[in-house]
C-alpha positions in Angstrom: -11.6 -11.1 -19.6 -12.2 -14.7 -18.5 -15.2 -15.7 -16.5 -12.2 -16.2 -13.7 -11.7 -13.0 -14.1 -14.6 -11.4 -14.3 -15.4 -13.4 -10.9 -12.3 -12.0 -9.1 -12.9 -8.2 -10.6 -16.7 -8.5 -9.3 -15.3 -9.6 -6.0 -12.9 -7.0 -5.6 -15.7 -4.6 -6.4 -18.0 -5.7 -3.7 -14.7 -5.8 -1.3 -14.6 -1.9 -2.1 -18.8 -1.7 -1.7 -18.6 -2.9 1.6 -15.1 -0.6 2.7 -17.6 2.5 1.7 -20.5 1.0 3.4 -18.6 0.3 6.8 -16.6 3.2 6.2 -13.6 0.8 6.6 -10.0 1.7 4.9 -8.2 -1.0 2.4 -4.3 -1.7 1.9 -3.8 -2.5 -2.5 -1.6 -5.2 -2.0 -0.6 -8.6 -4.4 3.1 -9.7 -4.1 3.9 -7.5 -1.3 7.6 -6.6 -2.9 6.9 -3.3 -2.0 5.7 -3.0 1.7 9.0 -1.4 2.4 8.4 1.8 0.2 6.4 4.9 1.1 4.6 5.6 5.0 3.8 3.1 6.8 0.1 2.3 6.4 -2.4 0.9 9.4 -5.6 -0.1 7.4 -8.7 -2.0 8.7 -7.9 -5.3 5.7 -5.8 -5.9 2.7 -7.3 -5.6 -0.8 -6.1 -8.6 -2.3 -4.8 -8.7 -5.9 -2.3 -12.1 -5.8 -4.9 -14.2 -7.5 -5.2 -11.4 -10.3 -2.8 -12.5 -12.6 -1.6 -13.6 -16.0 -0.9 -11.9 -19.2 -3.8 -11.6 -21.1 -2.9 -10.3 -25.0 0.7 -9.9 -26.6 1.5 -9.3 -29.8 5.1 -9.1 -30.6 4.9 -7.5 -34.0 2.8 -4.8 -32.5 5.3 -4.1 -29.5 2.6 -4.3 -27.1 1.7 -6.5 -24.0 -1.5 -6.4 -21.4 -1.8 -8.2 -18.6 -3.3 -8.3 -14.9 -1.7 -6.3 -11.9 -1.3 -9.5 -10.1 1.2 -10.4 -12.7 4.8 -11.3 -11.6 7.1 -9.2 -13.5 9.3 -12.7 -14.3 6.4 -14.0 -16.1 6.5 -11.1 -18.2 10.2 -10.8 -18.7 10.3 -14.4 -20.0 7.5 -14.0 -22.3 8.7 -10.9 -23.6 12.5 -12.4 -23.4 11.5 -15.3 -26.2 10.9 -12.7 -28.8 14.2 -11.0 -28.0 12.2 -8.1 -26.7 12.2 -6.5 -23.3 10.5 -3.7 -20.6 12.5 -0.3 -22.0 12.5 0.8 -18.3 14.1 -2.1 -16.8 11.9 -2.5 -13.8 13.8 -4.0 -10.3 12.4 -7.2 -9.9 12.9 -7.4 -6.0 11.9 -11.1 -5.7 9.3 -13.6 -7.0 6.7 -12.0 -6.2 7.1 -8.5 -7.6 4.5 -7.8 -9.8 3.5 -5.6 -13.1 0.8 -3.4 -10.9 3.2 -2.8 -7.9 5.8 -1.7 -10.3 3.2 0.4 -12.3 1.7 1.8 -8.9 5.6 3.1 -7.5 6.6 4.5 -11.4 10.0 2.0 -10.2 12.7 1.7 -13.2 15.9 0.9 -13.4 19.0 1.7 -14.9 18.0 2.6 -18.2 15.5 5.0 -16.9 17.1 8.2 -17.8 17.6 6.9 -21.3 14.7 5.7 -22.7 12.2 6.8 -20.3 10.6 6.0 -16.9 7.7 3.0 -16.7 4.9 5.7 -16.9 6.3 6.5 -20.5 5.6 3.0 -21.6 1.7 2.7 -20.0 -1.1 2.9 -23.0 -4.0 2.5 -20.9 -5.0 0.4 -17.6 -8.0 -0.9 -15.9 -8.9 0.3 -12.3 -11.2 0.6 -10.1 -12.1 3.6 -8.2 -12.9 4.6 -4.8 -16.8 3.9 -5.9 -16.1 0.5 -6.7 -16.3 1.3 -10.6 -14.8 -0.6 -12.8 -13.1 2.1 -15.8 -10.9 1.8 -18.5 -8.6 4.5 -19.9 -6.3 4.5 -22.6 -5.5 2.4 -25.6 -3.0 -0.6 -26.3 -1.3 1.9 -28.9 0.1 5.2 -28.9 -2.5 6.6 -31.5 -5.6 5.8 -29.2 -4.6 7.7 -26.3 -5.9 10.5 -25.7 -7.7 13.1 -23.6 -6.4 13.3 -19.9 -4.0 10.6 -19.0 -5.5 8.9 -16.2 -3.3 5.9 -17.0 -0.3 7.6 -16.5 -1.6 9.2 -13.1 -2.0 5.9 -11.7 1.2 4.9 -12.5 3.2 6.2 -9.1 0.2 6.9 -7.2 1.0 4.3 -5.3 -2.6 3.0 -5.0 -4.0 6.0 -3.3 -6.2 6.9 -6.4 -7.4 3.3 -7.3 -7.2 -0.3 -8.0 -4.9 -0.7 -10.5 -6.4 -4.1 -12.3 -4.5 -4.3 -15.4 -2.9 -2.2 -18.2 -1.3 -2.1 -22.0 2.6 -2.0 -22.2 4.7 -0.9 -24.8 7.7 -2.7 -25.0 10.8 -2.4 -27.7 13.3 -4.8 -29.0 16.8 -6.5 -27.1 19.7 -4.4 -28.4 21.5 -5.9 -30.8 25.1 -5.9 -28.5 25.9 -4.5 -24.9 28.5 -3.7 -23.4 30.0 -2.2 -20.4 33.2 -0.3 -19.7 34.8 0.4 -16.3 37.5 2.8 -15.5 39.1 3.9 -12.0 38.1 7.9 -11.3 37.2 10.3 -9.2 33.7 11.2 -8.1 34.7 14.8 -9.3 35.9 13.7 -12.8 33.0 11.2 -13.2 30.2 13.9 -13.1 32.0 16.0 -15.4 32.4 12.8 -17.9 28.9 12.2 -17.1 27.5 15.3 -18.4 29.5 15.4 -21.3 28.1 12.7 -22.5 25.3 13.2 -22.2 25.3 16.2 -25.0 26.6 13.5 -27.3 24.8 11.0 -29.4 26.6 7.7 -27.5 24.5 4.7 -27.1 24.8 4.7 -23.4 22.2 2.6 -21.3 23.0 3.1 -17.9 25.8 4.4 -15.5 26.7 3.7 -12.1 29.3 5.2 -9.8 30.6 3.0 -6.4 33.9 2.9 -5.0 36.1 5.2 -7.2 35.0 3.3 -10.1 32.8 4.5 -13.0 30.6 1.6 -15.1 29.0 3.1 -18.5 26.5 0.3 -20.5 26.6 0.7 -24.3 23.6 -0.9 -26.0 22.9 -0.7 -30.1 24.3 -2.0 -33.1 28.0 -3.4 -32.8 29.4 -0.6 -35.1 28.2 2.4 -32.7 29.0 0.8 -29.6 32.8 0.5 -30.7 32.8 3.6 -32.0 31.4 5.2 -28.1 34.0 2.4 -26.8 36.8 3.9 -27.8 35.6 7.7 -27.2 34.8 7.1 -23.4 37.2 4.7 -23.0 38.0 2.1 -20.0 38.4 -1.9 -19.5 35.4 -4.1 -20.6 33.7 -5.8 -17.6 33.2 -9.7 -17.4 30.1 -11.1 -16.1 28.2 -7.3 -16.8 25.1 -8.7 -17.2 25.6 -9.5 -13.3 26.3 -6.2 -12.4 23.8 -4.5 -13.2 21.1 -6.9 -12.7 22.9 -5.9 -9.3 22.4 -2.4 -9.6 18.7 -3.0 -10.8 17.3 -5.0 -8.6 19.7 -3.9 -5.3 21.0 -7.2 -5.0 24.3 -5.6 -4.7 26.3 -5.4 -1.3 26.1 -1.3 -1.4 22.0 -1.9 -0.6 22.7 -5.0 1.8 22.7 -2.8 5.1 20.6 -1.8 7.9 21.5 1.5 7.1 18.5 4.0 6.0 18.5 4.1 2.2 17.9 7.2 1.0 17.4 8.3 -3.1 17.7 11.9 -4.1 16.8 12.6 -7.7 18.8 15.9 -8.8 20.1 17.8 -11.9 22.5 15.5 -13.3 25.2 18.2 -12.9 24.9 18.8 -9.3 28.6 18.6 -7.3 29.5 15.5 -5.4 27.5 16.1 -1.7 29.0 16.1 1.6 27.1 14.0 3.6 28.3 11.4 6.2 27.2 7.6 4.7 28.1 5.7 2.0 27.1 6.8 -1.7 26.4 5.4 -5.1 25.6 7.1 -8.0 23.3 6.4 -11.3 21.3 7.6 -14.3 24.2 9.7 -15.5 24.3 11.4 -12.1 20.9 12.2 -11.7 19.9 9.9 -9.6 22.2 9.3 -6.2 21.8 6.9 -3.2 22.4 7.0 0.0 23.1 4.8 3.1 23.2 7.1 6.4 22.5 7.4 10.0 21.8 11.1 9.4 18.6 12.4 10.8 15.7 13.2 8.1 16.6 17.0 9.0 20.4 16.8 8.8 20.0 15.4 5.1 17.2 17.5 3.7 18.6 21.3 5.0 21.9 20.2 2.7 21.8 23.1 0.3 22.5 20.9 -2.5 19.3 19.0 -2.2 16.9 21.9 -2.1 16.3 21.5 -5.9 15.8 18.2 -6.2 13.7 15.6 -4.7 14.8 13.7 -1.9 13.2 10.3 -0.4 13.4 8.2 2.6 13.7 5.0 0.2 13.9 2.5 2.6 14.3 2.7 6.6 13.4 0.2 9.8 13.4 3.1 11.8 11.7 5.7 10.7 8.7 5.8 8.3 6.5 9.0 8.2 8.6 11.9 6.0 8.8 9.5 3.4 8.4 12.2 0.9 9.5 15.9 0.5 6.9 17.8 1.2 4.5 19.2 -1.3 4.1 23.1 -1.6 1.2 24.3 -0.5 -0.8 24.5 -3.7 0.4 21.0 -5.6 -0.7 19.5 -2.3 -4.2 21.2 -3.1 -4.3 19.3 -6.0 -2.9 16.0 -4.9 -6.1 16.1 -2.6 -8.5 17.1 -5.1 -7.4 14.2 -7.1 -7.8 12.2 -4.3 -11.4 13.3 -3.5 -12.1 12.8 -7.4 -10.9 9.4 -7.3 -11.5 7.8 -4.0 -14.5 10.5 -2.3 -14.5 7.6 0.5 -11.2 7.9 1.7 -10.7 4.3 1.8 -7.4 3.3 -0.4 -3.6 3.3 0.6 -4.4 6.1 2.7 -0.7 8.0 4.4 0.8 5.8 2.2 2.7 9.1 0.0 1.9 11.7 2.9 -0.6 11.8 6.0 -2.6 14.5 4.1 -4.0 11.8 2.1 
């Protein structure tokens, strides 16, 4: 680290020293992308981490990058973009200030999630500190070096309630060589059933999306196998795709423009289509489905549908408490014995994922 950095580490230890000695509570925040996500938090002052930022080691040829939480994912992108290499789980980059450890802290990917793998996949190791103003390392910046328990990957959709998140070791992969993306008109019914037939196949799909009667499937490789899905799945070729589901990735598209509740119910990607009054939009082959409803929390979550999946209150200006389903009685055990091995104080992002903690 630099000696900036050192100086801004060692003042967001002390920060955390004096939260334990006043017994106060502290808000993670840097960009501030993400206030909208998870229960609404009412904490004595904000922990700071905007200044905490830049990329500090990447090495193309090793497929690995580090940098600070503070970080704005853009920065990243672009470095990463030069070497015609890329974030394999396609992180929503919500606007400027969306940053590496916000992204890290919510687990958020995008549309290729459910084909390469979710951002706690890609984490080799991070920097934190914890609720006793330690700084601790954990992890490698290769595959090979990580091992023992995972703390890294524990952080990663904590949402700050275990720790600081100060910086951390990506793995990143290379731009596929050609992508495209084929649209045909179908029925919600028909499209889950293409949907999971695919999947059992190798195709070189990246991403899927269902709006409007109309089905979009991303093919990403080498020229040769993406023809060769092309013409199996079939469908028109869309213009500007690139667009679309930059869209789709970071909700930019008019299906999330609404003052609607959002709600984001991860399921088996075979489920049927459900019956619920709102508008819906469906992705990661299925698995994944939104939506936008006036339906209380309690009208959505007795569907019988939803009772083996996971369903969240992604984004609402009304209501802000069941966030999250809630946990059965013994993982919630051990989501708070994690938090009183992490942060004994009590003092980070607390209710931010449930009230218990």
């Amino acid at each position: 680290m630099s000696v900036i950095d050192n100086d801004i580490s060692q003042q967001l230890q002390a920060k955390v020293l004096q939260a334990i000695s006043t017994g106060n509570s502290l808000t993670i925040k840097a960009g501030g992308s993400k206030d909208f996500y998870g229960r609404k938090v009412s904490a004595d002052s904000v922990l700071s981490l905007a200044q905490h930022q830049g990329i500090i080691s990447y090495e193309p040829t090793e497929l690995v990058i580090k940098a600070r939480a503070g970080t704005p994912l853009k920065d990243i992108q672009q470095a990463l973009a030069e070497n015609r290499q890329m974030l394999a789980f396609e992180p929503p980059v919500y606007n400027e200030k969306t940053t590496l450890g916000g992204t890290l802290a919510g687990n958020f990917s995008g549309p290729r999630r459910p084909y390469t793998g979710a951002a706690r996949d890609y984490v080799l190791g991070t920097t934190i500190i914890n609720g006793k103003a330690e700084l601790l390392s954990f992890g490698g910046e290769v595959m090979k070096n990580v091992a023992g328990y995972d703390v890294s990957r524990l952080m990663t959709g904590a949402l700050g309630t275990l720790g600081v998140i100060m910086d951390a070791s990506i793995k990143v992969v290379p731009m596929p060589e050609a992508e495209i993306t084929l649209v045909q008109s179908i029925t919600i019914t028909e499209a889950l059933a293409k949907l999971h037939q695919w999947s059992g196949l190798p195709l070189p799909i990246s991403a899927s999306c269902f709006y409007q009667n109309r089905l979009y499937i991303r093919l990403s490789g080498i020229e040769k196998a993406i023809n060769n899905a092309g013409q199996l799945i079939g469908g028109e070729q869309l213009n500007n795709a690139h667009e679309f589901w930059r869209s789709i990735c970071n909700q930019t598209h008019p299906f999330f423009q609404s003052q609607h509740a959002l709600w984001r119910f991860s399921l088996a990607s075979n489920t049927p289509a459900l019956s619920l009054t709102g508008d819906m939009l469906y992705e990661w082959g299925g698995a994944l489905r939104w939506l936008k409803s006036d339906l209380s929390s309690q009208e959505i979550r007795c569907n019988d549908l939803l009772l083996n999946g996971h369903t969240t209150l992604y984004c609402s200006n009304a209501q802000r408490d069941a966030v999250f389903q809630a946990l059965p009685a013994p993982l919630l055990a051990l989501h708070r014995r994690l938090k009183q091995a992490f942060d004994p104080h009590g003092i980070f992002n607390i209710g931010r994922m449930y009230a218990e903690f």
